[in-house]
N, C-alpha and C positions, 0 to 999 in steps of 0.2 A: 313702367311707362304709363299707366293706370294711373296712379298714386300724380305723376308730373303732370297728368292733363285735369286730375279733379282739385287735388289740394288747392290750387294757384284760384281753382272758381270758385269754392267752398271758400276761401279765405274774401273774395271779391262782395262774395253774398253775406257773406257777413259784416263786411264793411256797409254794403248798402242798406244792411237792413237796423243795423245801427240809428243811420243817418235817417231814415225813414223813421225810426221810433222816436229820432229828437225834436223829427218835424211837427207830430203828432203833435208833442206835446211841450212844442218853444209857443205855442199862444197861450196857453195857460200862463208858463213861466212868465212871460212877458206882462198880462194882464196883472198879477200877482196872487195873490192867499186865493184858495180855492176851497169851497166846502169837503168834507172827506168824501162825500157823496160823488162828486166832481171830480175829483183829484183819480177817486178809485175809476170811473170809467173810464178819463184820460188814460189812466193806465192800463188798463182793457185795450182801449183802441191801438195803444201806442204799443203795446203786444202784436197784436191782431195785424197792424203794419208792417212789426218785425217780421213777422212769421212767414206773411204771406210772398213781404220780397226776399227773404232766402229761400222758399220754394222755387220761386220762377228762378231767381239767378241762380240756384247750387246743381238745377235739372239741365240735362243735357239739351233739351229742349223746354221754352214755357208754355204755360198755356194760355196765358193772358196779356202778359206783356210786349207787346211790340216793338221794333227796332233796337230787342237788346242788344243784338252783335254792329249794332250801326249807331255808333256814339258820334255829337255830342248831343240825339236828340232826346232821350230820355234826362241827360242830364241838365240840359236846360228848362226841361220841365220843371226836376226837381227844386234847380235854384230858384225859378219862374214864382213856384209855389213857395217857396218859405219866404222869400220876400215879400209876398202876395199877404202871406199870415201873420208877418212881424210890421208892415207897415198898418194894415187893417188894425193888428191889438194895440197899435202904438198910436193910433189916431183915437181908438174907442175907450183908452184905460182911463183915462182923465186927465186933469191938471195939474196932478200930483206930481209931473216928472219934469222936470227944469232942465236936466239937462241940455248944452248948448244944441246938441245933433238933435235930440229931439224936436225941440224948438222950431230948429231951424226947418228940419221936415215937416211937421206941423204948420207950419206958414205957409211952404210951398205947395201940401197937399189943400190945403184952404183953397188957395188961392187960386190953385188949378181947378177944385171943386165948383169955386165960384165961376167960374169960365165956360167949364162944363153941365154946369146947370140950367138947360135952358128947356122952356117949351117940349116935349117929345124928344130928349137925348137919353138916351139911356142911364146914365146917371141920375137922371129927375125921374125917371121910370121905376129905378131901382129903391130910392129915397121914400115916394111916394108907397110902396109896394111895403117895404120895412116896418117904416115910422108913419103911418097914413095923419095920425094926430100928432103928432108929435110937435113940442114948441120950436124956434128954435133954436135954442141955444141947443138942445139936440140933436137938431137935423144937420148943426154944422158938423160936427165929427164923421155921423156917420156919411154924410155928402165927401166930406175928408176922403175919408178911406175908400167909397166907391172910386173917384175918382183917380185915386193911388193904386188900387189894383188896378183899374182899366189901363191905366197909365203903364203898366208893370206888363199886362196880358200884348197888348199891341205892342211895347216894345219886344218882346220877347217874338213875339212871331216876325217881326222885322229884322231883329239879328237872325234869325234861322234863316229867314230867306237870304240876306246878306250872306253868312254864313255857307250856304250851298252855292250861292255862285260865284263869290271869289275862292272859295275851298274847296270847289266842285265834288260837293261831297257825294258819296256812292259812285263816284267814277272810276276811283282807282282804289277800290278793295273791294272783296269779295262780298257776296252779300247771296246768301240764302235765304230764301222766298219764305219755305216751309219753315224754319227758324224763326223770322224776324215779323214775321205775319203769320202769328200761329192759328186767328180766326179766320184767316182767307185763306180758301180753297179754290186752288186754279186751277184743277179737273172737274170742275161744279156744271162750267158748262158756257159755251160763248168762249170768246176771245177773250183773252183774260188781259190785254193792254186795255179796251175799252171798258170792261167791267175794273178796271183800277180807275179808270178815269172819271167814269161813271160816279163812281166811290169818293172820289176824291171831290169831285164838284157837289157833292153830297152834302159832305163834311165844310167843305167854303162856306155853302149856302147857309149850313148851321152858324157855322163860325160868325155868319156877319150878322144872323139873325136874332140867336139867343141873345145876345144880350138887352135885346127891346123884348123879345117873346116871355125869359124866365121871371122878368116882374109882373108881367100881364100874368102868368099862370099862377104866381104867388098870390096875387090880386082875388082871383076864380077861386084858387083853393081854400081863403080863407088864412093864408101865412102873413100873418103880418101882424103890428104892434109889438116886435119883440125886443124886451128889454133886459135877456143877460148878453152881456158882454161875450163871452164865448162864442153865444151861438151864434150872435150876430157877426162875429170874428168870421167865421165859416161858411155864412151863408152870403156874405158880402167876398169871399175868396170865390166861392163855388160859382158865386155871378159871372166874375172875371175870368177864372182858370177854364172853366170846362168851356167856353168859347173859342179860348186862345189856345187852346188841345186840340179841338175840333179845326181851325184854321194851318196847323200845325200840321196834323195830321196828312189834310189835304197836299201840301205842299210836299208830303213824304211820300203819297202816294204816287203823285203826279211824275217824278221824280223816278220813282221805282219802273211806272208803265212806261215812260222814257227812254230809261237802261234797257228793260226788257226790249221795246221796239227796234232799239241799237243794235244789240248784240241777236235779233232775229236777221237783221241785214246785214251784217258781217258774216254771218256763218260758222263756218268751223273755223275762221281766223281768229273769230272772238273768244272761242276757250283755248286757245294758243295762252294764254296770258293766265290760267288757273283761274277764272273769272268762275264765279257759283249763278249767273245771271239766268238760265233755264228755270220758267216756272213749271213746265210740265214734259 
C-alpha cells in the first residue's frame, strides 16, 4: 500500500525535476558555446534545480512549494518561465540565427518593444536600468526581449484567471490548506479568510508594482551596464516572472479565502462531499 502511494510520487518528482534542470540550462543551450567556467556553473544551478524539486515533490508534504496538489498552477509557471528564457536568449543571441520562426519572433518582439517603449513604461525603465549607455543597435534586442517576457508574464496571469473561472478551479477537488500553503499558518492568529486576503492584495500590489520598482532598485544598487548574454537572459526574465508570480499568486489566494468562507457557510453539508476545505 506504501510502496502504491510513494512510487507513483517519487516517479512524478523526478520527472519534474528533470524538466526544472532543462530549464536551468535551455538559455545557455539556446545562446550557444559557453566558457567551461559557465558551462560548469550552469550545471551547478541545473543540479541545485533538480534536487531541490524532487525534495518538495517526492515529500509527503513540501516546504516550499505552493499549490503543489492544485495543478495547473505551478505548471503554468513553469511553461510561463521557459518561454520567458528562450524568448529573452533568442532576442539577445544575435544575428546569427536566420531561421524563419526566429525571424519572424524577432520582428514581432521589435515591434511590440517599439510600442512599449514609451516615457515611464516599464519597459523603458527596465532598458534604461540594464543598458544605461548603451547604443542602439543594443538597446533594440534587449528592449526586444523585455517586451517578450512582459508580454509572456501578463499573458500568463490572464489565462490563469481565465483559467479558474471558466474551470472553476479549486471548486471541485479537494485541497489541503496545510499541504498546498506550506508557509501559511492559519492558527497564527486572526481570521484566516481576511489574513488570505490581506495576502493576496499584498502580492497584486507587488504584482502591478515591480515591474516599474525592480529597475528603479537596479538603478540605486548600482546593476547595470551588463553585457553577458546570460546574465542579462535572467535578469530580464527575473524582471518579468517574479511580478507575474506575485499577481498569480494573489489570484490563488483570493480564491482559496473564497472556498474557505464557502464551505464556513455550508457547514457540515460542505464535508458531505470529502472536501479538505477546513483551514483550522
Amino acid at each position: 500500500m506504501i510502496s502504491r502511494m510513494v512510487l507513483p510520487r517519487v516517479a512524478g518528482a523526478s520527472v519534474r525535476a528533470a524538466v526544472m534542470a532543462s530549464l536551468v540550462a535551455a538559455p545557455q543551450l539556446a545562446l550557444g558555446a559557453a566558457a567551461p567556467d559557465g558551462a560548469q556553473l550552469v550545471t551547478l544551478f541545473a543540479l541545485m534545480a533538480a534536487l531541490f524539486t524532487f525534495s518538495e515533490y517526492a515529500s509527503a508534504a513540501p516546504s516550499l512549494v505552493e499549490f503543489r496538489d492544485a495543478p495547473p498552477y505551478n505548471r503554468m509557471k513553469v511553461v510561463a518561465l521557459f518561454a520567458m528564457l528562450l524568448l529573452a536568449a533568442l532576442m539577445l543571441r544575435g544575428e546569427g540565427d536566420r531561421a524563419t520562426l526566429s525571424l519572424l519572433l524577432r520582428a514581432l518582439s521589435d515591434r511590440l518593444g517599439a510600442l512599449l517603449d514609451f516615457p515611464g513604461s516599464p519597459v523603458r525603465l527596465a532598458v534604461l536600468a540594464l543598458a544605461p549607455e548603451a547604443a542602439e543597435s543594443a538597446l533594440r534586442p534587449l528592449r526586444a526581449a523585455a517586451a517578450a517576457t512582459l508580454a509572456v508574464g501578463v499573458s500568463t496571469v490572464v489565462a490563469f484567471a481565465t483559467m479558474m473561472h471558466l474551470r472553476g478551479w479549486l471548486e471541485r477537488q479537494d485541497f489541503n490548506v496545510w499541504i498546498n500553503l506550506p508557509q501559511f499558518d492559519p492558527t497564527a492568529g486572526g481570521d484566516v479568510v481576511d489574513r488570505l486576503q490581506r495576502v493576496a492584495l499584498a502580492n497584486l500590489a507587488l504584482g502591478i508594482l515591480l515591474p516599474f520598482l525592480l529597475p528603479l532598485l537596479a538603478g540605486a544598487l548600482g546593476i547595470g551596464a551588463v553585457t553577458e548574454p546570460a546574465t542579462l537572459v535572467w535578469m530580464v526574465t527575473a524582471w518579468a516572472f517574479v511580478p507575474a508570480s506575485f499577481a498569480m499568486r494573489a489570484l490563488a489566494l483570493l480564491r482559496v479565502a473564497h472556498r474557505i468562507a464557502i464551505a464556513r457557510a455550508a457547514g457540515p453539508a460542505e464535508a458531505e462531499d470529502g472536501s479538505v476545505w477546513q483551514a483550522a
